[in-house]
C-alpha positions in Angstrom: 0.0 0.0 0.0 1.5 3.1 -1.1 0.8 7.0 0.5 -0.2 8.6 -2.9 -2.7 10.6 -0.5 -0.2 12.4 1.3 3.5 12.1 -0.1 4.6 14.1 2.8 3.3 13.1 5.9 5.4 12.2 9.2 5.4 9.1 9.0 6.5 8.7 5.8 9.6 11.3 6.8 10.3 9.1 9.7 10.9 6.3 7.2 13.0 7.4 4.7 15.4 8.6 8.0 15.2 5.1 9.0 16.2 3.4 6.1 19.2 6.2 5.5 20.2 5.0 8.9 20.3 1.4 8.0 21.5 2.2 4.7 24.9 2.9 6.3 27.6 0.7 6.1 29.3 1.5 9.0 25.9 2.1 10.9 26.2 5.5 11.9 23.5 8.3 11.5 24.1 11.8 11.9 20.8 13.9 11.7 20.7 17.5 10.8 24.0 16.9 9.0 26.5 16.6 11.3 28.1 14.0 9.2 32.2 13.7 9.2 32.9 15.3 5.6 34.9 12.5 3.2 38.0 14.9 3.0 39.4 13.9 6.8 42.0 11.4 7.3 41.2 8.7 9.1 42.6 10.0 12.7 40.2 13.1 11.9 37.8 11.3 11.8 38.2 9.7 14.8 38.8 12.7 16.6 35.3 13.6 14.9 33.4 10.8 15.8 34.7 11.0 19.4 33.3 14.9 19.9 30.0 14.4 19.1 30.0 11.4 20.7 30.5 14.0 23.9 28.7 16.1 22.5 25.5 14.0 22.0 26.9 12.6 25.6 26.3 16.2 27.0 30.0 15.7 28.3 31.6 19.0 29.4 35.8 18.4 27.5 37.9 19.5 30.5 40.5 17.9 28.8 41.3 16.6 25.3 44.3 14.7 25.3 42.6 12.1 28.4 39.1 12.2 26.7 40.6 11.4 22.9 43.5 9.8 23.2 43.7 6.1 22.6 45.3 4.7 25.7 46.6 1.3 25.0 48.2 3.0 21.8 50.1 5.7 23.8 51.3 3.2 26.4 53.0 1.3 23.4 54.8 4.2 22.2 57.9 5.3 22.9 58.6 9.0 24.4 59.5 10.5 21.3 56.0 9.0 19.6 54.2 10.1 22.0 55.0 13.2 22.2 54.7 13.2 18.5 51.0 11.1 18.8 49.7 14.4 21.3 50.6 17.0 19.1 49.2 15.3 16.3 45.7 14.2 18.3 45.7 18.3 19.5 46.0 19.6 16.1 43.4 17.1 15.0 41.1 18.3 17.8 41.9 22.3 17.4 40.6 21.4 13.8 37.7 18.9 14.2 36.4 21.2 16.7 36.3 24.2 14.5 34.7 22.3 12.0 32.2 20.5 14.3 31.2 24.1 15.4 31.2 25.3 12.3 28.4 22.0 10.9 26.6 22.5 14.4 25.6 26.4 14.0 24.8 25.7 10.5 22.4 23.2 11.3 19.0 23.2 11.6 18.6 22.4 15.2 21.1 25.0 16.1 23.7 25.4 18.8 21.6 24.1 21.7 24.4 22.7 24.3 27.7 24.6 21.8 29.3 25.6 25.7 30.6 22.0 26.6 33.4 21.7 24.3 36.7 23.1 25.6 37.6 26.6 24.6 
């Protein structure tokens, strides 16, 4: 049975979101289009991924390194990786951020909870 009667009705809106959402390989949905964007590398992405993950967490980022960094990778490194694994991951975040910001007051919904991401 198709809706010729009303091609736009909600529930009709709430399916086609639904099937974009399983359409995903990787299974992830972003509504309002907060979607990574295909030009990161695949540590930005991460970093991505991991913000508005707090974000949609409500989590306040006191501090980036703790709350991004992959532990069991750090403790395998050696000082001089480490070292060069944080300023990597804080670049990545200085920029991710920027651009999550950026996607979030261009969306729809607004910047409704912008203030828990570290300055």
């Amino acid at each position: 049975m198709s809706n010729v009667r009303h091609p736009s009705c909600a529930i009709r809106d709430l399916a086609v979101s639904a099937k974009k959402r399983l359409s995903k390989p990787d299974g992830t949905y972003f509504p309002s289009g907060l979607e990574p964007p295909a030009m990161l590398t695949p540590s930005q992405r991460d970093v991505f991924l991991k913000i508005r993950a707090l974000y949609d967490a409500g989590e306040e980022v006191t501090n980036p390194i703790e709350q991004l960094a992959d532990k069991e990778y750090m403790d395998s490194l050696s000082h001089e990786a480490r070292q060069r694994y944080i300023l990597t991951l804080c670049g990545d975040y200085v920029e991710m951020k920027r651009l999550f910001l950026e996607k979030l007051s261009s969306s729809p919904t607004g910047t409704k909870r912008v203030s828990n991401l570290a300055p």
